[in-house]
C-alpha positions as CSV (number, residue, x, y, z in Angstrom):
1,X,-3.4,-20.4,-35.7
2,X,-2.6,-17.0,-34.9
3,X,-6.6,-15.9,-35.1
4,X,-7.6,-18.4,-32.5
5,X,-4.9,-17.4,-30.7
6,X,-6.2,-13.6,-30.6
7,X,-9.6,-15.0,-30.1
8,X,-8.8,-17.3,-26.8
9,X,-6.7,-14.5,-25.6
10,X,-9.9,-12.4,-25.9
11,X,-12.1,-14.7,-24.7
12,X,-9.7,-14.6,-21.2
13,X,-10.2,-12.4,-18.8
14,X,-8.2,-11.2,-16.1
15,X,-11.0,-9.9,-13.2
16,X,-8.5,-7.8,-11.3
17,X,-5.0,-8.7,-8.8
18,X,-5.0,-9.3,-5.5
19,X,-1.4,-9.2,-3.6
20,X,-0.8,-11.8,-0.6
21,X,1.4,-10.2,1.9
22,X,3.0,-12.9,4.5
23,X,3.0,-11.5,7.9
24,X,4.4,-13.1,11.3
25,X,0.8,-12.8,13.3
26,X,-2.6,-13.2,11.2
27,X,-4.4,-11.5,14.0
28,X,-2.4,-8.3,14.9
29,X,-2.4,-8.0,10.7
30,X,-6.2,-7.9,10.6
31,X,-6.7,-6.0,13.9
32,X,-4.3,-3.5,12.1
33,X,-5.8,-3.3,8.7
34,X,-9.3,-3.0,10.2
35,X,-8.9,-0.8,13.6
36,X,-6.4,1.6,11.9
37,X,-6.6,1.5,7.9
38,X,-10.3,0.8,8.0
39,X,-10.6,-2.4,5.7
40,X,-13.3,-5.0,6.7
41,X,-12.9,-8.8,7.1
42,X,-14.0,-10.6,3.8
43,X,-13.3,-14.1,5.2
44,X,-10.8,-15.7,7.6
45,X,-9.7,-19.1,7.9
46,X,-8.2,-18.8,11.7
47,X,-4.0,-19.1,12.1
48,X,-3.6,-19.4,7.9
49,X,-5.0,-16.6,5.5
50,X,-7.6,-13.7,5.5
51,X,-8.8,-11.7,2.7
52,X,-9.3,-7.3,4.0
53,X,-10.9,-4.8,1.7
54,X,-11.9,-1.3,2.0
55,X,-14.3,-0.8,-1.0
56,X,-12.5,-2.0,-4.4
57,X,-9.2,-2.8,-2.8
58,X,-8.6,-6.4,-1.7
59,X,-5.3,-7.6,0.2
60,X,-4.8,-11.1,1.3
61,X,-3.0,-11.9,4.7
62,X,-0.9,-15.1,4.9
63,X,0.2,-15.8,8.6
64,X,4.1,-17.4,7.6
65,X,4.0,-18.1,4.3
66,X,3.7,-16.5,0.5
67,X,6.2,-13.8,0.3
68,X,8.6,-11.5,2.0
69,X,7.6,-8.2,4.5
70,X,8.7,-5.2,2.8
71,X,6.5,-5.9,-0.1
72,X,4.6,-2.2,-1.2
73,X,1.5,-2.0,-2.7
74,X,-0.4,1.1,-4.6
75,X,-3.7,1.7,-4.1
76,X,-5.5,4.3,-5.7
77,X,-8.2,6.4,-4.1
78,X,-10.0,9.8,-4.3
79,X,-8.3,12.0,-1.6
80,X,-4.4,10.8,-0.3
81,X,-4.3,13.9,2.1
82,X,-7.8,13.2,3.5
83,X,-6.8,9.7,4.4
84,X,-3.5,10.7,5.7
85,X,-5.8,12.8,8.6
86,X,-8.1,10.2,9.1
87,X,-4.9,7.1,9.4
88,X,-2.7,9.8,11.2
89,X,-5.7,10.3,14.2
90,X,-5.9,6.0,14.5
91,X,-2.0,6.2,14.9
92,X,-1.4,4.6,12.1
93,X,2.6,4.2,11.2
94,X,3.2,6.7,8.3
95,X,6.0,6.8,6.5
96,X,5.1,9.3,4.2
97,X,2.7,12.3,4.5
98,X,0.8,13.6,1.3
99,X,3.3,14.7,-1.0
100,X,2.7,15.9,-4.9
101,X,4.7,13.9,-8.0
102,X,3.7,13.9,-11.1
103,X,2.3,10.8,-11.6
104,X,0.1,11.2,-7.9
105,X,-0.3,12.9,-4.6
106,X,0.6,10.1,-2.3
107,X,0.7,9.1,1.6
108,X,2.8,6.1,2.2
109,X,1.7,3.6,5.4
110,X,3.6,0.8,6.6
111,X,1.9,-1.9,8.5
112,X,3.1,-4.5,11.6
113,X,5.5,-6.7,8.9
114,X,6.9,-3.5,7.3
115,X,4.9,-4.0,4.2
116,X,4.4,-0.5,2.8
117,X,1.2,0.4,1.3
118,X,1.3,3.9,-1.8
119,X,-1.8,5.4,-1.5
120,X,-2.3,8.0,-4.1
121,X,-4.5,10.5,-5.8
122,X,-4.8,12.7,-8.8
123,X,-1.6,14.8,-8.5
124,X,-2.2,18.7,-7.5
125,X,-2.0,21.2,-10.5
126,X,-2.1,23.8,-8.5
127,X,1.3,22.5,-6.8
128,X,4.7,22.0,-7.3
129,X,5.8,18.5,-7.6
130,X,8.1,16.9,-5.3
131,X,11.4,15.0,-6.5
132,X,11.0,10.8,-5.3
133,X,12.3,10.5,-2.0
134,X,15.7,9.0,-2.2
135,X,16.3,7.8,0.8
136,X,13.6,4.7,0.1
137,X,16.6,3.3,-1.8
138,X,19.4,3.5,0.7
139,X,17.5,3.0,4.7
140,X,16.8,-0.1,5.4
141,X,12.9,-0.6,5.4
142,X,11.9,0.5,9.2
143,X,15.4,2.4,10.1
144,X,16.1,5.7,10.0
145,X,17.2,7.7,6.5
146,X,20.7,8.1,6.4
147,X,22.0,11.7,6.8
148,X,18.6,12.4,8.6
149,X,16.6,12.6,5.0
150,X,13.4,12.5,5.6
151,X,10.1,13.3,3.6
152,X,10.0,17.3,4.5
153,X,13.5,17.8,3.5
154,X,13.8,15.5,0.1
155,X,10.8,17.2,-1.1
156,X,10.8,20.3,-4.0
């Protein structure tokens, strides 16, 4: 039993995850994931879901249904401070501007139903790393950092 166990398991495979963030208003989500993050439209159905990418990432939009805003997401790509530039000319809403940890150099964006979205790159060698910023854990999702944290003065 345990073989054709191994061997179904095997012969199952996963093609990749693709979150499904609820938001209030299908339309300002995909105006603001394609005007200001740069995704295109995949397909829509009108008033219930749409599906954005911008080149291997996919995020699905469900207008009132499938989850909870302040979900975050991490996307990988090849240059976090690069897209900070390009998102912080659109006015995109950053909560985060590139900043080195160990594991990447990341830019954090929030979009229109306070879902937050990690973008991160290979970390910097040549810098120091930064310690996680704190006040993620205490503020509520859109206010302000208690004691007037903020990115610039949580990191190392």
């Amino acid at each position: 039993m345990a073989g054709s166990k191994a061997t179904t398991a095997a012969a199952t495979r996963c093609e990749g995850a693709i979150p499904i963030l609820r938001v209030r208003s299908l339309q300002v989500s995909i105006d603001y994931y394609v005007q200001m993050l740069g995704f295109e439209i995949d397909w829509h159905a009108p008033g219930v879901i749409a599906s954005v990418s911008r080149d291997n990432a996919a995020i699905m939009l469900c207008e009132g249904d499938q989850g909870n805003p302040g979900t975050w997401l991490w996307i990988g790509v090849d240059d976090s401070a690069a897209l900070f530039e390009e998102y912080t000319a659109k006015g995109a809403t950053m909560r985060l501007p590139p900043t080195n940890y160990p594991w990447a150099c990341e830019i954090h964006v929030e979009d229109p139903d306070h879902h937050v979205l990690r973008f991160g790159s290979e970390p910097k060698q040549d810098r120091p790393y930064a310690a996680w910023v704190a006040w993620y854990r205490i503020s509520p999702p859109h206010g302000p950092a208690p004691g007037g944290a903020s990115p610039e003065t949580d990191r190392a």
